[in-house]
TORKOL-717262 format. One record per residue (C-alpha): residue number from 1; residue in one letter; x negated, y negated, z negated. Coordinates in nm, 2 decimals. Each point is the difference from the previous one (the first is absolute). Example, Ala and Ser with C-alpha at 12.3 -4.5 7.8 and 13.67 -1.06 7.14 Angstrom:
% TORKOL-717262
- firo; kollo; c1; c2; c3
- 1; A; -1.23; 0.45; -0.78
- 2; S; -0.14; -0.34; 0.07
This chain:
% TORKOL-717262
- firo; kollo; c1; c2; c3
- 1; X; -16.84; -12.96; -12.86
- 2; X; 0.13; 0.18; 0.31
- 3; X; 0.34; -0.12; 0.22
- 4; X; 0.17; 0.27; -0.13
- 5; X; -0.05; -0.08; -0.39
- 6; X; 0.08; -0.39; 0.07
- 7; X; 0.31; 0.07; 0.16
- 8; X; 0.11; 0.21; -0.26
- 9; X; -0.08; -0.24; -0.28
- 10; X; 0.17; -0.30; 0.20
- 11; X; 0.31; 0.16; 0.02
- 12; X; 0.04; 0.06; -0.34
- 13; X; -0.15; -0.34; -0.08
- 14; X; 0.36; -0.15; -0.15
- 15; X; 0.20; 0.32; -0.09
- 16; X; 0.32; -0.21; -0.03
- 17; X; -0.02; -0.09; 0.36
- 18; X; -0.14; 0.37; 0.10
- 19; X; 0.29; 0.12; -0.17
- 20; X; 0.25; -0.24; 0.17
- 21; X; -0.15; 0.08; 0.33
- 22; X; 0.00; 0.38; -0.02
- 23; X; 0.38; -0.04; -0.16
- 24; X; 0.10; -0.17; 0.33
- 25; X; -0.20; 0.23; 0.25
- 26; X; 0.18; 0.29; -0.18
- 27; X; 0.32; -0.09; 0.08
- 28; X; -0.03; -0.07; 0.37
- 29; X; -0.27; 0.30; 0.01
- 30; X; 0.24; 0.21; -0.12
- 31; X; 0.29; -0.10; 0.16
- 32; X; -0.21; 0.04; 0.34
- 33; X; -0.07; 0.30; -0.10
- 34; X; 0.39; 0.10; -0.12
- 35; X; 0.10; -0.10; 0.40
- 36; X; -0.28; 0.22; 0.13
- 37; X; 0.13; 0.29; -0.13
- 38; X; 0.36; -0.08; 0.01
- 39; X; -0.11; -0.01; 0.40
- 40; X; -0.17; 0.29; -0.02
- 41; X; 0.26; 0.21; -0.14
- 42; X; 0.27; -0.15; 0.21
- 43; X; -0.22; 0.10; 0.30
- 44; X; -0.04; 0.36; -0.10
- 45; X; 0.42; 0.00; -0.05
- 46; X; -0.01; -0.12; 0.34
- 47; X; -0.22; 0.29; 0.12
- 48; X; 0.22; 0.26; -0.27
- 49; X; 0.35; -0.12; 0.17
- 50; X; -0.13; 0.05; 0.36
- 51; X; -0.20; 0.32; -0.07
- 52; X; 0.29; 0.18; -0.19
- 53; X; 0.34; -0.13; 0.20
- 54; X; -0.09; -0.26; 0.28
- 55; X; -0.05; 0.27; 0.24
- 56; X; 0.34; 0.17; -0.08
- 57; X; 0.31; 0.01; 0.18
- 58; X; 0.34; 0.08; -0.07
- 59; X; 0.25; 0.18; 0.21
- 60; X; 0.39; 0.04; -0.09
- 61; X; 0.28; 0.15; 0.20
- 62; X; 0.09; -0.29; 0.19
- 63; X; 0.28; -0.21; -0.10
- 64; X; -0.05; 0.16; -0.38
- 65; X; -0.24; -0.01; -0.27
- 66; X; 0.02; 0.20; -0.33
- 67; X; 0.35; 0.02; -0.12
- 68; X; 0.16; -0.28; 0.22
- 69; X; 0.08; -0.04; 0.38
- 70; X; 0.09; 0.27; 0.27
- 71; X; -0.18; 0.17; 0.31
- 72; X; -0.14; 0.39; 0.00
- 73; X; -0.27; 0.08; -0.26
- 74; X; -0.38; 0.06; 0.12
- 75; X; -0.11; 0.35; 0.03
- 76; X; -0.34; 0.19; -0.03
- 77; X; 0.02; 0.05; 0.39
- 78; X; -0.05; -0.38; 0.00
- 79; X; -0.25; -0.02; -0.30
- 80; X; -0.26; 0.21; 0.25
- 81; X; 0.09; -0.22; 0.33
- 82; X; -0.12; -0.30; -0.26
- 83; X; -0.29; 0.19; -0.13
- 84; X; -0.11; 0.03; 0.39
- 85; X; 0.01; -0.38; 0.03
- 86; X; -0.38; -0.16; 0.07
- 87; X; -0.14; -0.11; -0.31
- 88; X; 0.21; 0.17; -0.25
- 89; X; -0.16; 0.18; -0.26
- 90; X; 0.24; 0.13; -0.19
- 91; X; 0.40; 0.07; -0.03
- 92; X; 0.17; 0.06; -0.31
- 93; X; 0.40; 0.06; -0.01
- 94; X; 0.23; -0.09; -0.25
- 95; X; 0.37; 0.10; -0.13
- 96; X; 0.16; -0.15; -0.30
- 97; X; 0.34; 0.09; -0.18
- 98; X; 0.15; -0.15; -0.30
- 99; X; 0.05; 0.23; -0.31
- 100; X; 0.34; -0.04; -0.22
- 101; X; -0.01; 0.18; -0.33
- 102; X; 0.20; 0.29; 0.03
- 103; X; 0.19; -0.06; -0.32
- 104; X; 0.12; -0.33; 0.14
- 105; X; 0.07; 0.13; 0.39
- 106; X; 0.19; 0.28; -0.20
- 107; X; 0.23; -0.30; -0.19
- 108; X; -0.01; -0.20; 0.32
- 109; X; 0.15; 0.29; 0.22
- 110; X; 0.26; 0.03; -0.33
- 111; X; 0.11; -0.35; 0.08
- 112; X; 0.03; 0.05; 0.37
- 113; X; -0.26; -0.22; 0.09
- 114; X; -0.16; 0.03; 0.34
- 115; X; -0.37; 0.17; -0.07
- 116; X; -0.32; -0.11; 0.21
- 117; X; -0.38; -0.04; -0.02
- 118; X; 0.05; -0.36; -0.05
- 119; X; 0.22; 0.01; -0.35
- 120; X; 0.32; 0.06; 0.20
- 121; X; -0.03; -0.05; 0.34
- 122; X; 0.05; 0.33; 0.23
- 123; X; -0.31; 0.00; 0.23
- 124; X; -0.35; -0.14; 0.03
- 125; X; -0.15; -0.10; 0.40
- 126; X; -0.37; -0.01; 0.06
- 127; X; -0.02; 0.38; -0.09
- 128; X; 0.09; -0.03; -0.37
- 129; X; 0.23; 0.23; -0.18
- 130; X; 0.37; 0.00; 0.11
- 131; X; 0.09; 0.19; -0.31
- 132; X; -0.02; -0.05; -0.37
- 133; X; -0.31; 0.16; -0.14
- 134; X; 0.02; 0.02; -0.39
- 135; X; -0.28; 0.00; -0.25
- 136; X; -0.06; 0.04; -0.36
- 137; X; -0.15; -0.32; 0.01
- 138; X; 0.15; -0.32; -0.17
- 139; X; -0.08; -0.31; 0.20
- 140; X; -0.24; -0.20; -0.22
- 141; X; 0.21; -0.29; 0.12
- 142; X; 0.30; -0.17; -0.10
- 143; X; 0.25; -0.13; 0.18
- 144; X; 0.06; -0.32; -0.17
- 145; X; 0.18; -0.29; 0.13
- 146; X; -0.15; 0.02; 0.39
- 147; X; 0.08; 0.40; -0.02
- 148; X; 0.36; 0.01; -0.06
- 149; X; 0.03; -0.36; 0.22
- 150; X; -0.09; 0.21; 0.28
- 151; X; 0.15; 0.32; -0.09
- 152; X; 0.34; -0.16; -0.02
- 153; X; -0.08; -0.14; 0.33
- 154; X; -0.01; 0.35; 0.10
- 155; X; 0.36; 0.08; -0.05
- 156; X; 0.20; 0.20; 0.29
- 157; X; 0.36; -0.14; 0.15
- 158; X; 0.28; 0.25; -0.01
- 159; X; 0.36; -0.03; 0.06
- 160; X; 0.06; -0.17; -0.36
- 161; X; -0.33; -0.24; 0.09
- 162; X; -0.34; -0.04; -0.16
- 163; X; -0.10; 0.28; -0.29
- 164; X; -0.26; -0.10; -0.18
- 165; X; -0.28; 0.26; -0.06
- 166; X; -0.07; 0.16; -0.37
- 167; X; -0.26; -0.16; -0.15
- 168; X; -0.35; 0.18; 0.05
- 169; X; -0.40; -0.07; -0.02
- 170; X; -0.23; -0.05; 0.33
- 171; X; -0.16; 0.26; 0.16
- 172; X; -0.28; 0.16; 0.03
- 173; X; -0.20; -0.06; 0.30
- 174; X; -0.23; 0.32; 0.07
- 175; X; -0.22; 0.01; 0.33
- 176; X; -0.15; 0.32; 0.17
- 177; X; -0.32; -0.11; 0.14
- 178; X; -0.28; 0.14; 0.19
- 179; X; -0.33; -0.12; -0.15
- 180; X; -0.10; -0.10; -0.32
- 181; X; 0.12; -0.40; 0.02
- 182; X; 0.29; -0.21; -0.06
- 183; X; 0.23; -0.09; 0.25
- 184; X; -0.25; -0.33; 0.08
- 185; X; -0.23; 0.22; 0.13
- 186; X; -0.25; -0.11; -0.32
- 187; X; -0.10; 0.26; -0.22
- 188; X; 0.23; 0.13; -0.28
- 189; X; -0.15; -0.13; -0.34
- 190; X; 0.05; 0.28; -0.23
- 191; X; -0.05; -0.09; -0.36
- 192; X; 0.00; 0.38; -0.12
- 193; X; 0.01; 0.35; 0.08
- 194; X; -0.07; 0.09; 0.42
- 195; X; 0.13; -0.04; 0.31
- 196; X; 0.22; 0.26; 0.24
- 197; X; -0.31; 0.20; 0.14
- 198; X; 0.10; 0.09; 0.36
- 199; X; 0.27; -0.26; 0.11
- 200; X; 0.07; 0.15; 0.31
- 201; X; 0.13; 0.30; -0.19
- 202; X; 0.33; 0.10; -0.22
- 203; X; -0.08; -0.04; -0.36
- 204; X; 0.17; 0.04; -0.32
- 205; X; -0.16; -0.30; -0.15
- 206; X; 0.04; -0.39; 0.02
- 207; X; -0.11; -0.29; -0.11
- 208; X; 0.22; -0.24; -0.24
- 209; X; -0.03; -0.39; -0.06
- 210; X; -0.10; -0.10; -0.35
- 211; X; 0.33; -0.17; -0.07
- 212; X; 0.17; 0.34; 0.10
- 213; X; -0.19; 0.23; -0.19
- 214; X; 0.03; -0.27; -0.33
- 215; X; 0.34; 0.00; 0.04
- 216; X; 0.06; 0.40; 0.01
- 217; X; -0.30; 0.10; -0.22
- 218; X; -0.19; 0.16; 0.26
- 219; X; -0.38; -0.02; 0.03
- 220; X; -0.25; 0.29; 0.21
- 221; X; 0.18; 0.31; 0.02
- 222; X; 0.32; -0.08; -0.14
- 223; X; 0.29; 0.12; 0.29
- 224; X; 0.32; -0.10; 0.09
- 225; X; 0.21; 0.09; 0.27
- 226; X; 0.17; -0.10; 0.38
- 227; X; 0.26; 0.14; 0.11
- 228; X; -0.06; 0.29; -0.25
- 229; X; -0.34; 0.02; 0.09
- 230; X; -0.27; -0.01; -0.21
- 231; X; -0.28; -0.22; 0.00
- 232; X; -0.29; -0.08; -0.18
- 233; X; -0.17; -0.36; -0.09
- 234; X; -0.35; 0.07; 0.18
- 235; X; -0.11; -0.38; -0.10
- 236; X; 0.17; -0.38; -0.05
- 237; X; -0.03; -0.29; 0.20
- 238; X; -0.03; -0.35; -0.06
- 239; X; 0.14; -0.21; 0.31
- 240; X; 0.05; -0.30; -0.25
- 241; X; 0.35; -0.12; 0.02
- 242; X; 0.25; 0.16; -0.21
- 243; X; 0.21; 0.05; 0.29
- 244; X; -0.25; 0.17; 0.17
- 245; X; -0.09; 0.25; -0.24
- 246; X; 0.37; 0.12; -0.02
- 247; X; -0.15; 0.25; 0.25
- 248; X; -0.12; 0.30; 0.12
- 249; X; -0.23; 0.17; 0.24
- 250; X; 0.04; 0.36; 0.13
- 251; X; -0.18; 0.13; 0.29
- 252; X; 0.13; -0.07; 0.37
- 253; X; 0.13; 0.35; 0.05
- 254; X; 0.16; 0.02; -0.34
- 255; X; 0.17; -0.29; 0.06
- 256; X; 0.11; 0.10; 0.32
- 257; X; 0.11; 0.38; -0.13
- 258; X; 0.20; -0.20; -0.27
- 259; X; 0.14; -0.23; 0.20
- 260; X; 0.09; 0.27; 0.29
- 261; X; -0.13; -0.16; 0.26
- 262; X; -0.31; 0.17; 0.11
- 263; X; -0.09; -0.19; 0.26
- 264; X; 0.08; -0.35; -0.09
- 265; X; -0.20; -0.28; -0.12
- 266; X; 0.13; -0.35; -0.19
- 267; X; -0.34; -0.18; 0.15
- 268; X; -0.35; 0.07; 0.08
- 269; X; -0.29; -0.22; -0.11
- 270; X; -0.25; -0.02; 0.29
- 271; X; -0.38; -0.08; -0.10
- 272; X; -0.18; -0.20; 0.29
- 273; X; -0.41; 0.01; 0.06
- 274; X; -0.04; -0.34; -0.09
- 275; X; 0.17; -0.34; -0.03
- 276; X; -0.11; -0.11; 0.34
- 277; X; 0.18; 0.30; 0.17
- 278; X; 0.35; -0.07; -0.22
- 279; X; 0.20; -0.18; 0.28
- 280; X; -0.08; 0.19; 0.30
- 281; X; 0.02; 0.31; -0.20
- 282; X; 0.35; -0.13; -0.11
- 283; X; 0.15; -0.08; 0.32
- 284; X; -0.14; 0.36; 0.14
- 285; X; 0.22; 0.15; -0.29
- 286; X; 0.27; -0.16; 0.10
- 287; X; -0.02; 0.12; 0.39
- 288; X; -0.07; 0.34; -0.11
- 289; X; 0.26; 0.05; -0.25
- 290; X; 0.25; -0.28; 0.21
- 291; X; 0.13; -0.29; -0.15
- 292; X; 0.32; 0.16; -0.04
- 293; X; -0.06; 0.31; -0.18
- 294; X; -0.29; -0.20; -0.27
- 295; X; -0.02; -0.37; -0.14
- 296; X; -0.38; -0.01; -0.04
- 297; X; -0.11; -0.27; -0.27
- 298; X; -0.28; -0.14; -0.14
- 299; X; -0.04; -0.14; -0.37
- 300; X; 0.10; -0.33; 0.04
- 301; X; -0.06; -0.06; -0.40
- 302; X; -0.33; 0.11; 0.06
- 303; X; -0.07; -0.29; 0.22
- 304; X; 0.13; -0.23; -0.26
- 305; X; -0.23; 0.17; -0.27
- 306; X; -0.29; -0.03; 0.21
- 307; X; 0.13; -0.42; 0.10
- 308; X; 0.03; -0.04; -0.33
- 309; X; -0.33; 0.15; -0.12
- 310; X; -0.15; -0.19; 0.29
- 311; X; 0.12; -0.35; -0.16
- 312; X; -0.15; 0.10; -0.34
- 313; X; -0.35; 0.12; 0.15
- 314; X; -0.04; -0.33; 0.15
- 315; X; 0.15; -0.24; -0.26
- 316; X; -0.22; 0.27; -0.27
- 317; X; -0.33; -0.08; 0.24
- 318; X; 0.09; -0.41; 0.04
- 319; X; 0.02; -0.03; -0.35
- 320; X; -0.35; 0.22; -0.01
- 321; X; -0.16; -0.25; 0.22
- 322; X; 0.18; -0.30; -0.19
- 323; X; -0.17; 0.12; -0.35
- 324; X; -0.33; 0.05; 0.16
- 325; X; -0.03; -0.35; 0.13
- 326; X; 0.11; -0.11; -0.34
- 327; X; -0.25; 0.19; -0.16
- 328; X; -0.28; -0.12; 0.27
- 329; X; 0.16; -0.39; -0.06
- 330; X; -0.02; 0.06; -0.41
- 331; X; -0.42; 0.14; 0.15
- 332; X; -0.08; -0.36; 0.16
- 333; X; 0.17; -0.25; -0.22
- 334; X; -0.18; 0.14; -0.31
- 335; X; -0.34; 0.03; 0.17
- 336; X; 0.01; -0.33; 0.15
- 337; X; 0.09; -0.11; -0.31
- 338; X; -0.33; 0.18; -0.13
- 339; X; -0.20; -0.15; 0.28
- 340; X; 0.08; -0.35; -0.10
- 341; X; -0.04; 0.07; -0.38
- 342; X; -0.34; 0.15; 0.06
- 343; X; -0.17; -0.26; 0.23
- 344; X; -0.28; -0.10; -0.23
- 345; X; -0.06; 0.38; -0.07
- 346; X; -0.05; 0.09; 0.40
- 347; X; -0.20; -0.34; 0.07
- 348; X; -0.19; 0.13; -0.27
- 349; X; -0.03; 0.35; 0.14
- 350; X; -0.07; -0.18; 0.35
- 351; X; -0.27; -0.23; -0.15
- 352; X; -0.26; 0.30; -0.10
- 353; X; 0.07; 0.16; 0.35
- 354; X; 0.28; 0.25; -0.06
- 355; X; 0.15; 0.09; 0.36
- 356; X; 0.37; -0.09; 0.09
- 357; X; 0.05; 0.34; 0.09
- 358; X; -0.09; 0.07; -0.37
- 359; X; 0.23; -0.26; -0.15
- 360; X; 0.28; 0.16; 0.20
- 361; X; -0.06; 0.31; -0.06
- 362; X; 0.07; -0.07; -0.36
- 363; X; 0.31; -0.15; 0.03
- 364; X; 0.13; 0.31; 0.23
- 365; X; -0.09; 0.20; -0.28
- 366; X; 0.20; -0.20; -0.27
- 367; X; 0.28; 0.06; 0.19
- 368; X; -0.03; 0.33; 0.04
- 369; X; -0.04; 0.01; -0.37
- 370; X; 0.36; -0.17; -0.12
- 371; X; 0.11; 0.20; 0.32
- 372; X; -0.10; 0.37; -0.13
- 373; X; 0.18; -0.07; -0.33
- 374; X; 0.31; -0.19; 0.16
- 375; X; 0.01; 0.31; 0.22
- 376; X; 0.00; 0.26; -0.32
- 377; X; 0.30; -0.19; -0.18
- 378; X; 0.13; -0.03; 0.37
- 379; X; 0.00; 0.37; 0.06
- 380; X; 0.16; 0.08; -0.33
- 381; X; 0.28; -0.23; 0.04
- 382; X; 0.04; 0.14; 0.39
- 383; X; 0.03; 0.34; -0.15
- 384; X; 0.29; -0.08; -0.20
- 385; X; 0.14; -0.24; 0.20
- 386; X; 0.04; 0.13; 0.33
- 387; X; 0.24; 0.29; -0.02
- 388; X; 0.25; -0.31; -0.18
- 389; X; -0.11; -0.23; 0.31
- 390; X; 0.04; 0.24; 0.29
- 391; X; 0.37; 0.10; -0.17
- 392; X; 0.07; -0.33; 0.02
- 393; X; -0.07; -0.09; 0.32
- 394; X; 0.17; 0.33; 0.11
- 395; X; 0.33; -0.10; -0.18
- 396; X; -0.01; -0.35; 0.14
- 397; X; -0.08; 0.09; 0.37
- 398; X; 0.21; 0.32; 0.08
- 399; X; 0.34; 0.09; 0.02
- 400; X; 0.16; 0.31; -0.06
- 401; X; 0.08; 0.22; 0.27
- 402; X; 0.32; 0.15; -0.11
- 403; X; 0.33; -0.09; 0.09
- 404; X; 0.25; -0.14; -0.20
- 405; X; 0.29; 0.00; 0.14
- 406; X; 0.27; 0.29; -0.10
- 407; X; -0.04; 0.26; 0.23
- 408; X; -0.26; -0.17; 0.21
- 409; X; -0.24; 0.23; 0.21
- 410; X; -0.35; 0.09; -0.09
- 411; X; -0.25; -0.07; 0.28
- 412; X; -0.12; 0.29; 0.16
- 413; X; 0.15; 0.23; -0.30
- 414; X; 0.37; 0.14; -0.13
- 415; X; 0.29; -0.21; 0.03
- 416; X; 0.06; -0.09; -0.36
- 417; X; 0.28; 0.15; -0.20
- 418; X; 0.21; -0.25; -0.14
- 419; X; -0.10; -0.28; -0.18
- 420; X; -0.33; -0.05; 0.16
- 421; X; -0.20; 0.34; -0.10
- 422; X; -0.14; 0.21; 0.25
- 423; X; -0.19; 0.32; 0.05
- 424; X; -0.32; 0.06; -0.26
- 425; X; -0.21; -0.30; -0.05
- 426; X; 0.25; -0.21; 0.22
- 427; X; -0.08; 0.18; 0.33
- 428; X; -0.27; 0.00; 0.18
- 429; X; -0.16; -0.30; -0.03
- 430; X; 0.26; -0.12; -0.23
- 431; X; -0.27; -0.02; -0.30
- 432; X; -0.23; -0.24; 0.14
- 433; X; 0.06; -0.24; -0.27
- 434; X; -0.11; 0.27; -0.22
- 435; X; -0.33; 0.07; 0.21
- 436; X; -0.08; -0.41; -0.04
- 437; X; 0.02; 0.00; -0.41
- 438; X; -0.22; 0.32; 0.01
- 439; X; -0.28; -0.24; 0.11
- 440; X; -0.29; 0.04; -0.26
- 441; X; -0.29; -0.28; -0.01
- 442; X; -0.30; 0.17; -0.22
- 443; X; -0.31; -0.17; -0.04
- 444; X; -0.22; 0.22; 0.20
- 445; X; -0.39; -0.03; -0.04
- 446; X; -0.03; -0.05; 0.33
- 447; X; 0.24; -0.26; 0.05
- 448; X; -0.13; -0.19; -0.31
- 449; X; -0.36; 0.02; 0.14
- 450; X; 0.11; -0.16; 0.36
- 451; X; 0.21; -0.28; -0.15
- 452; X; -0.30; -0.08; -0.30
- 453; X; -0.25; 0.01; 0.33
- 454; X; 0.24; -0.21; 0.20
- 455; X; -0.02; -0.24; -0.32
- 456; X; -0.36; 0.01; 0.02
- 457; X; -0.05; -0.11; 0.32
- 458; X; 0.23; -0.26; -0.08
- 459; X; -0.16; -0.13; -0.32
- 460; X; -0.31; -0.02; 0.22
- 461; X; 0.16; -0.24; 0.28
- 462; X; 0.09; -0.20; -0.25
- 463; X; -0.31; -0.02; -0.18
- 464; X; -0.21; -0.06; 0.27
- 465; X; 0.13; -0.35; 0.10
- 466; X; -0.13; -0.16; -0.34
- 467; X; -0.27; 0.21; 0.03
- 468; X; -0.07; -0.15; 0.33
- 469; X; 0.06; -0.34; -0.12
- 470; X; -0.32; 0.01; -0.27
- 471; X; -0.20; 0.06; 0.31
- 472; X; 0.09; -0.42; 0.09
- 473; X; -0.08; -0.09; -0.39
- 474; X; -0.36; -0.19; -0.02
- 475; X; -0.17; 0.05; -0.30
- 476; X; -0.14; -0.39; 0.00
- 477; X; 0.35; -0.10; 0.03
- 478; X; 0.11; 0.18; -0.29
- 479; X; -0.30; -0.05; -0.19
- 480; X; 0.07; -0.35; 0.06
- 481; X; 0.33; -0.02; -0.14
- 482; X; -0.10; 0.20; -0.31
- 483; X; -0.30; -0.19; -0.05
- 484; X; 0.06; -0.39; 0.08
């Protein structure tokens, strides 16, 4: 009988035990394997994060930011002295205005209550709209408790005191901007329909978040109008707040045109080479563009996304490590075990002249047996397990990036309006926490195929020590003890 066929036949000599042993490999097999990929997919996120935004920077008027603050707003003059900057690949300028439904700035104006971009306030810095700008739109959000809070807060003192303002809904935050991308700098996610075409141009079309097209019954080529202007729904984006898609994109010159002011710009989003050239290329921004003219920012949520990501690509690759010594303990105990069970049987083999090398060959091989099937259960339990692991480990390692505090700023984005919110998807960088739950671990072939090679070489450490230890065995010893 060859090596190959004993081994075989030893390891399913008692199926109970077999069965025991495979049971156990499974589970730390699999969880190995469940850690491998979680790793591997947090890496890639890693990669995705620093790839899309960690090379982005964002400038502001200095001294304001969205729809809060002071200072003069940016200009396109100043877009091009950025663009010139070493290592800057591309520019893209932004200006964003709120939108009150006209039927409600028309009952507002009734009631003698001040208008403005910002649901009542007259004037918006950073190069936003200083006048109302009315839509058909409804906001697809409520004002609620935290909405009329703040609104109320928003009263003006007269001679007679404090006037509270009527009752009315949030606005509508809609951005001109000049490439096809959020105002993160990441890629708008557009769930149907098509983008702007031509961002650099005036068009008659814009984008609309899915909560705000829901909430008016607009889908792809539905229109409604600003300012008496029509527009048509060219596509809908998913930013993946609520608050966030209670927006709009336009292109930059629309927005501008709209707005009246040509030549202004709310921010610019400044891409960078690479990650290496960030700071330098940063504090050359800021001597081009002088420190009081432009606050030039970097993500700082971004950095906590990656931190964060960081802690849960080594804990995910500990744990990895962890599992496969298990897995390579579970390996030695149960083929020492073997080796002591099966002395008469290798002085036996040893007696008619059958070579150490032999003898250990076979028991490598019966451990690679119960290994190969602990590895198939193992890989089917990784391949369900691991996307519930590597969530897991994400929601107990990370915290979210967001501010909570009313009115708080958003780092390196739009002030917030009241009560926290701030400009689509939290401003830039203000939806990092989102980019960390969009982690997803699948159980790649590849991956699978490393960590079950990984588990080989394991499972032949630890089967080489007994293995080793039938080479000190001598047959007249055992024969002796069998055979009084």
């Amino acid at each position: 009988m060859s090596v190959l066929a004993r081994s075989v036949g030893n390891a399913f000599r008692n199926k109970v035990r077999t069965a025991a042993v495979v049971a156990v490999l499974a589970v730390a097999i699999g969880l190995a394997l469940a850690m491998l990929v979680a790793n591997q997919a947090v890496s890639a996120k890693v990669q995705e994060l620093n790839a899309s935004v960690g090379t982005v920077l964002t400038v502001n008027p200095a001294g304001g930011q969205g729809f809060e603050g002071g200072g003069e707003p940016l200009t396109t003059e100043q877009a091009a002295t950025a663009a010139a900057v070493p290592n800057v690949t591309s520019v893209v300028g932004t200006t964003s205005f709120r939108l009150r439904n006209a039927a409600e700035a028309a009952a507002m104006a009734s009631a003698g209550a001040p208008a403005g971009p910002g649901g009542g306030q007259g004037g918006g810095p950073g190069g936003t709209s200083a006048t109302t700008l009315t839509t058909s739109l409804t906001a697809a959000i409520d004002a609620g408790t935290l909405g009329n809070r703040n609104q109320a807060a928003n009263g003006t003192t007269g001679a007679t005191g404090t006037t509270t303002q009527p009752p009315r809904s949030l606005p509508i935050t809609a951005t001109g901007i000049g490439a096809e991308m959020d105002n993160t700098g990441k890629a708008l996610t557009i769930t149907d329909g098509s983008g702007l075409g031509d961002y650099t141009a005036e068009s008659a079309n814009a984008l609309l978040g899915t909560t705000l097209a829901e909430k008016n019954g607009l889908s792809v080529g539905s229109t409604f109008t600003i300012n008496d202007q029509t527009h048509t729904v060219a596509g809908l984006f998913d930013s993946g707040t609520t608050f966030g898609n209670n927006a709009l994109y336009v292109t930059l010159p629309t927005a501008q045109n709209l707005a009246e002011l040509p030549d202004e710009l709310s921010s610019m989003i400044v891409t960078v080479d690479s990650l290496e050239n960030v700071q330098s290329t940063k504090a050359a921004l800021e001597t081009a563009l002088g420190t009081d003219m432009a606050d030039v920012t970097q993500g700082q949520n971004l950095e906590t996304a990656v931190s964060s990501l960081g802690s849960v690509r080594n804990i995910s690759f500990i744990a990895f490590v962890a599992a496969l010594g298990t897995a390579g303990l579970i390996i030695l105990l149960i083929m020492v075990m073997l080796v002591r069970e099966r002395r008469r049987e290798i002085g036996v083999l040893k007696a008619i002249g059958a070579p150490n090398r032999t003898i250990g060959l076979q028991f490598v091989l019966e451990a690679l047996v119960l290994v190969a099937m602990g590895s198939a259960v193992g890989a089917a339990i990784a391949s369900f397990a691991s996307g519930g692991i590597a969530s897991a480990l994400i929601s107990a390692n990370t915290t979210t990036a967001a501010p909570t505090r009313p009115g708080a700023r958003l780092p390196g984005g739009g002030a917030g309006f009241p009560g926290g919110a701030g400009l689509p998807s939290g401003g830039p960088f203000g939806g990092a926490s989102q980019l960390l739950t969009s982690v997803t671990a699948s159980a790649s072939p590849g991956v699978i195929a490393a960590g079950i090679a990984a588990v080989f070489g394991v499972a032949i450490i630890g089967a080489l020590v007994p293995a080793l230890l039938t080479a000190r065995i001598r047959p007249i010893e055992v024969l002796r003890g069998e055979y009084p």
